[in-house]
C-alpha positions in Angstrom: 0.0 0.0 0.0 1.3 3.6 -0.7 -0.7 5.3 1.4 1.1 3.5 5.0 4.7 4.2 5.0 7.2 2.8 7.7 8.9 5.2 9.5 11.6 5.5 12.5 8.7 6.5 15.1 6.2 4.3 13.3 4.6 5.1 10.3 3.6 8.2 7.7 0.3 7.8 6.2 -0.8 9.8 3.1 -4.7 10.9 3.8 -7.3 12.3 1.5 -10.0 13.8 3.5 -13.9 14.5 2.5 -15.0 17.2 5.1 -18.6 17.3 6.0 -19.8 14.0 5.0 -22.6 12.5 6.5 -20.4 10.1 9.1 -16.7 10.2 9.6 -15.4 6.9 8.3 -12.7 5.5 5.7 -13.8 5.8 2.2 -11.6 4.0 0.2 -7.9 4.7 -1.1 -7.8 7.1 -3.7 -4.8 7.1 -6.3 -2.0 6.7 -3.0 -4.3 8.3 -0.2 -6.5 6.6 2.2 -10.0 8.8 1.8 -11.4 9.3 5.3 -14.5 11.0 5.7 -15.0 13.7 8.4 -18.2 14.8 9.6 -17.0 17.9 10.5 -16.3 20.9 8.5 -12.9 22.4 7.6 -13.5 25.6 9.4 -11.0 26.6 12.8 -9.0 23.7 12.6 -12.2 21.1 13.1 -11.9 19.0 10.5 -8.0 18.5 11.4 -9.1 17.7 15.1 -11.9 15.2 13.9 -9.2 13.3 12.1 -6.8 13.0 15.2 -9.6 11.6 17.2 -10.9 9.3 14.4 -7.0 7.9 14.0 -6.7 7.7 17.6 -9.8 5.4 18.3 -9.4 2.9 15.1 -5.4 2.6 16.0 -5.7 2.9 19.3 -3.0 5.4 20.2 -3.4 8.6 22.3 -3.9 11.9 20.3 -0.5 13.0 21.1 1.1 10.2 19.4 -0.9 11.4 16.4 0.6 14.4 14.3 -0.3 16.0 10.9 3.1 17.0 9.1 1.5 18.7 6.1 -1.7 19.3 4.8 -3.1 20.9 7.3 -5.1 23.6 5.6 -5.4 21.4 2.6 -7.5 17.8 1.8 -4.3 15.7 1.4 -2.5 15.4 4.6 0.7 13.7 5.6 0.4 12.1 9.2 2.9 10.3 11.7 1.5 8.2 13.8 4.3 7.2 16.3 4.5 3.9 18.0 2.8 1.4 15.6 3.4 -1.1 12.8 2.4 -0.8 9.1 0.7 -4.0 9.7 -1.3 -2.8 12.4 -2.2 0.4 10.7 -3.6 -2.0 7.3 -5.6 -4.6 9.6 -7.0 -1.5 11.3 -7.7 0.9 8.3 -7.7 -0.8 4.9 -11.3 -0.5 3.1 -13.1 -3.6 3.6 
């Protein structure tokens, strides 16, 4: 998968986001992004703290071990997650 990178601290995951959907949610990979739907809308940072959250509960990490590198005013976003396996981020987040 190119959207789930390894890295030192754990891994780098390329996101495409769909702010104000109905329910936040994965929605597929697009191209080499993971799409995750967020109900929220991309207005004062929301959005951006919707995603956090929704990464922390389906990996189950804290929010602090949860960072968005770039993107963050834009729909494609480049997030570390520290402290967890590619593996564990594909069994948890790959589109059924």
């Amino acid at each position: 998968m190119t959207w789930v990178t390894a890295h030192e601290d754990g891994v780098r995951l390329t996101i495409r986001v769909q702010p104000r959907a109905g329910r936040t949610g994965v929605a597929g990979v697009h191209g080499d992004a993971l799409g995750i739907r967020l109900s929220s809308p991309p207005v004062d940072g929301a959005a951006n703290r919707e995603l956090v959250a929704f990464l922390s509960r389906a990996l189950g990490r804290p929010k602090s071990a949860i960072a968005i590198e770039r993107g963050e005013k834009g729909r494609r976003k480049r997030v570390l997650v520290r402290g967890i396996a590619p593996q564990e981020v594909l069994r948890a987040l790959s589109p059924r």
